[in-house]
MIDOSE-1310 file (N, C-alpha, C; in nm, 2 decimals, decimal comma, always signed):
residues 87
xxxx	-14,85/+27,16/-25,84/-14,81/+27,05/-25,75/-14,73/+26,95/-25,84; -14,63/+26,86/-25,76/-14,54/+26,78/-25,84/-14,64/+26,67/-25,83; -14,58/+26,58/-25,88/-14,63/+26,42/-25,90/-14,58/+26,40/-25,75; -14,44/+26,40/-25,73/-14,45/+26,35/-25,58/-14,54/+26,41/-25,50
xxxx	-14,56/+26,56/-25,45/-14,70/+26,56/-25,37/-14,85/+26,50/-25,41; -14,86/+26,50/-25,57/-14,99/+26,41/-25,57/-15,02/+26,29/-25,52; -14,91/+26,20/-25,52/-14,87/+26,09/-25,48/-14,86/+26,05/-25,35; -14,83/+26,17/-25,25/-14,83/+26,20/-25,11/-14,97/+26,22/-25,05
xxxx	-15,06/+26,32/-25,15/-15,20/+26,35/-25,08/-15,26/+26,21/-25,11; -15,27/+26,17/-25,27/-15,33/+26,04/-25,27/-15,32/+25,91/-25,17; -15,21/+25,89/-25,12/-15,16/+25,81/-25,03/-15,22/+25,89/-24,88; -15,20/+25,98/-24,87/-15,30/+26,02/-24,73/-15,42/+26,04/-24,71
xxxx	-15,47/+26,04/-24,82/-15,63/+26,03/-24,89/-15,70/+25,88/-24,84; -15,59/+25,81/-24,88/-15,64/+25,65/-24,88/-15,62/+25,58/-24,72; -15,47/+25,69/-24,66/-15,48/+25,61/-24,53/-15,61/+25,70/-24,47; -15,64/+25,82/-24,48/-15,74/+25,86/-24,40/-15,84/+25,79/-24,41
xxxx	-15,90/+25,76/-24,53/-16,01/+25,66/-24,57/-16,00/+25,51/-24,47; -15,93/+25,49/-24,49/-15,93/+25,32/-24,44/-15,96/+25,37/-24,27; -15,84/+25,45/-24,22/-15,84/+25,48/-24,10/-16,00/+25,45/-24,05; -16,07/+25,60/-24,13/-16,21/+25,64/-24,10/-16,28/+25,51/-24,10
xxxx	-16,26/+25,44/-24,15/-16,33/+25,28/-24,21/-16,28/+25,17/-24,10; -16,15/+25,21/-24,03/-16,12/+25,10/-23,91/-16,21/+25,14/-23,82; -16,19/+25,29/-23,77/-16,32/+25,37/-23,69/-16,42/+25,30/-23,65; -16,48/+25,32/-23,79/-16,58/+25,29/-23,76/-16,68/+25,13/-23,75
xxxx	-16,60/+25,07/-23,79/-16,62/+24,90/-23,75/-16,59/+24,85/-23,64; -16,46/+24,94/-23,51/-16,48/+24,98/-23,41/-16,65/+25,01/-23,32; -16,68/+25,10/-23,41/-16,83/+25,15/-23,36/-16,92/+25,01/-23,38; -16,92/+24,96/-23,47/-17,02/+24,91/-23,51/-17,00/+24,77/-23,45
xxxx	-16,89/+24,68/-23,41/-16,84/+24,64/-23,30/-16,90/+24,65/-23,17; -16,89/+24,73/-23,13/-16,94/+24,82/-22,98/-17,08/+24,78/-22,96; -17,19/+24,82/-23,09/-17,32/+24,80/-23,14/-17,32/+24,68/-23,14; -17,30/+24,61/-23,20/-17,31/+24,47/-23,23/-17,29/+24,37/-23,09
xxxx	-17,20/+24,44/-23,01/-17,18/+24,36/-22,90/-17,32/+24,41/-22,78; -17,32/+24,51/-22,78/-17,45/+24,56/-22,73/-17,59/+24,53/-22,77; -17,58/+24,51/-22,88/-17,73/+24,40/-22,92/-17,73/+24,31/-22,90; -17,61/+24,27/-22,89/-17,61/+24,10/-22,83/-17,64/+24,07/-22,73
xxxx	-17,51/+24,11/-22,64/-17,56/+24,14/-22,50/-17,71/+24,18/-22,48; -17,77/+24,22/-22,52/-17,96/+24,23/-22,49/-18,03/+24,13/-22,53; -17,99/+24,08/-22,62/-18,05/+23,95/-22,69/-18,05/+23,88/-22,62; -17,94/+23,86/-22,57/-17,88/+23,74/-22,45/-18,03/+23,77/-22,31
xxxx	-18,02/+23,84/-22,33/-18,08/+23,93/-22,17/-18,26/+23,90/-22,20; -18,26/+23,92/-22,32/-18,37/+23,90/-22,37/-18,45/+23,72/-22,37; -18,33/+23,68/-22,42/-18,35/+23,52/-22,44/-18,34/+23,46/-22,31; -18,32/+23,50/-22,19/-18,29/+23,45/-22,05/-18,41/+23,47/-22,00
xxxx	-18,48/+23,63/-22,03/-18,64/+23,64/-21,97/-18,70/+23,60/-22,06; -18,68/+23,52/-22,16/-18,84/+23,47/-22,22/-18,82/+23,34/-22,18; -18,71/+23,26/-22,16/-18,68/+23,13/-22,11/-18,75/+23,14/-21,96; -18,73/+23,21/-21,89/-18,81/+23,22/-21,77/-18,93/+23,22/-21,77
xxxx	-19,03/+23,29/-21,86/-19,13/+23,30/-21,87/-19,18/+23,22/-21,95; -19,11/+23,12/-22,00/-19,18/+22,97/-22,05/-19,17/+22,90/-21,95; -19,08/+22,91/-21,89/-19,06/+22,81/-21,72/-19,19/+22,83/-21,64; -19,19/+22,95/-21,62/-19,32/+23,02/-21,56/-19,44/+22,93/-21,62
xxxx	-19,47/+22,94/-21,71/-19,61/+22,92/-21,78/-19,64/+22,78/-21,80; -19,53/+22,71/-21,80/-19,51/+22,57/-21,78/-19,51/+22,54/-21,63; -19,51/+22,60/-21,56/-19,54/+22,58/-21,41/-19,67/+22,54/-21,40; -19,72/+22,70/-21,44/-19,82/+22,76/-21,42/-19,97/+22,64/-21,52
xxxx	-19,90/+22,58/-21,61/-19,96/+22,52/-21,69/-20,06/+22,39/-21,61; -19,91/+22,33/-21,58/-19,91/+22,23/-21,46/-20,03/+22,23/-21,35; -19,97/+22,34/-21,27/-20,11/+22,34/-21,16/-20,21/+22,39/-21,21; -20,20/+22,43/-21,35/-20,42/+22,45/-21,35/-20,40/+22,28/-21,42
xxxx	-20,38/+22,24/-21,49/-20,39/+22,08/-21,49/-20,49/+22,00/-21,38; -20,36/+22,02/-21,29/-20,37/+21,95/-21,19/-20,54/+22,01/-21,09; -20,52/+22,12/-21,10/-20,69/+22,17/-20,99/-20,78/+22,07/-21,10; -20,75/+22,13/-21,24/-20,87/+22,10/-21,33/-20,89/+21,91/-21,23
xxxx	-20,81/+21,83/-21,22/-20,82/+21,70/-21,21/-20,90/+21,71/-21,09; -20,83/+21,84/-21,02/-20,93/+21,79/-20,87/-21,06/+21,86/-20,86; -21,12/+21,94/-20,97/-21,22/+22,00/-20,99/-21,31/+21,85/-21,04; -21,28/+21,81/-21,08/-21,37/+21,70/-21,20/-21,38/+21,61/-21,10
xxxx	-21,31/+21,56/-21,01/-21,35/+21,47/-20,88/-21,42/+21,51/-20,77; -21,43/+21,61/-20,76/-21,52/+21,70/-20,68/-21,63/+21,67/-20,76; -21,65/+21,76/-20,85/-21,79/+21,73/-20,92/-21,88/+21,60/-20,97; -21,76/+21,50/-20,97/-21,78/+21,39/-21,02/-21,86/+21,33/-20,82
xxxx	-21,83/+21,38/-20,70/-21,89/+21,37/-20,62/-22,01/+21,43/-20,58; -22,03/+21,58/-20,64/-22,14/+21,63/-20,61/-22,25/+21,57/-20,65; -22,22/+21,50/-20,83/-22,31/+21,43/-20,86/-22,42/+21,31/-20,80; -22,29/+21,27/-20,73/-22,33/+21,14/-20,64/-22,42/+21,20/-20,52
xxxx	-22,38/+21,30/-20,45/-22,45/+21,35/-20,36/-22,58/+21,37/-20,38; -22,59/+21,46/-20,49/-22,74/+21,53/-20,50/-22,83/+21,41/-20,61; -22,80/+21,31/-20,65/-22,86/+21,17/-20,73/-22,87/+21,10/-20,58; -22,85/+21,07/-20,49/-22,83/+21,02/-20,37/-22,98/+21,06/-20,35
xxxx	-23,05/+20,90/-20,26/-23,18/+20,95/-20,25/-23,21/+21,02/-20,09; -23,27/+21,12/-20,07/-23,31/+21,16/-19,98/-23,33/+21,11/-19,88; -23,26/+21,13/-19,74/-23,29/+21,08/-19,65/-23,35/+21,18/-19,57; -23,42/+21,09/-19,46/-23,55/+21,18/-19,37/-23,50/+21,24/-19,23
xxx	-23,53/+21,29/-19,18/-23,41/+21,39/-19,08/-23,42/+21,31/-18,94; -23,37/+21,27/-18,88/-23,39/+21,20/-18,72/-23,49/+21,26/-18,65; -23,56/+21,20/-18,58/-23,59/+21,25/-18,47/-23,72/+21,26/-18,43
């Protein structure tokens, strides 16, 4: 082989290389945008599901408040002294 064809394979050696190398950062691209996109998808249901549980937080709160007023009545009720039945 001459120096000029070495010089020709080496030079198509290098563009195949890089090519193979645009390729595939192409691919990895693709991937990358695809995980993202999930992530995204991902981070939208767990944002929901803190909304949720923050809802959900709320009204047991809130019963608990009307639980403890209730009870705080029953007390009164059954300390309440006995009355005698009509009649």
């Amino acid at each position: 082989m001459t120096r000029q064809h070495l010089t020709t394979a080496r030079t198509l050696g290098v563009a195949i290389v890089v090519a193979l190398g645009l390729a595939s950062c192409a691919t990895y691209d693709d991937d990358f945008a695809r995980i993202n996109s999930r992530l995204d998808q991902l981070d939208t249901q767990v944002q929901g599901a803190a909304r949720s549980a923050e809802s959900a937080n709320q009204s047991a709160q809130q019963a608990n408040q009307r639980l403890d007023q209730l009870e705080s009545r029953v007390q009164q009720l059954e300390s309440a002294p006995r009355r005698s039945p009509r009649g």
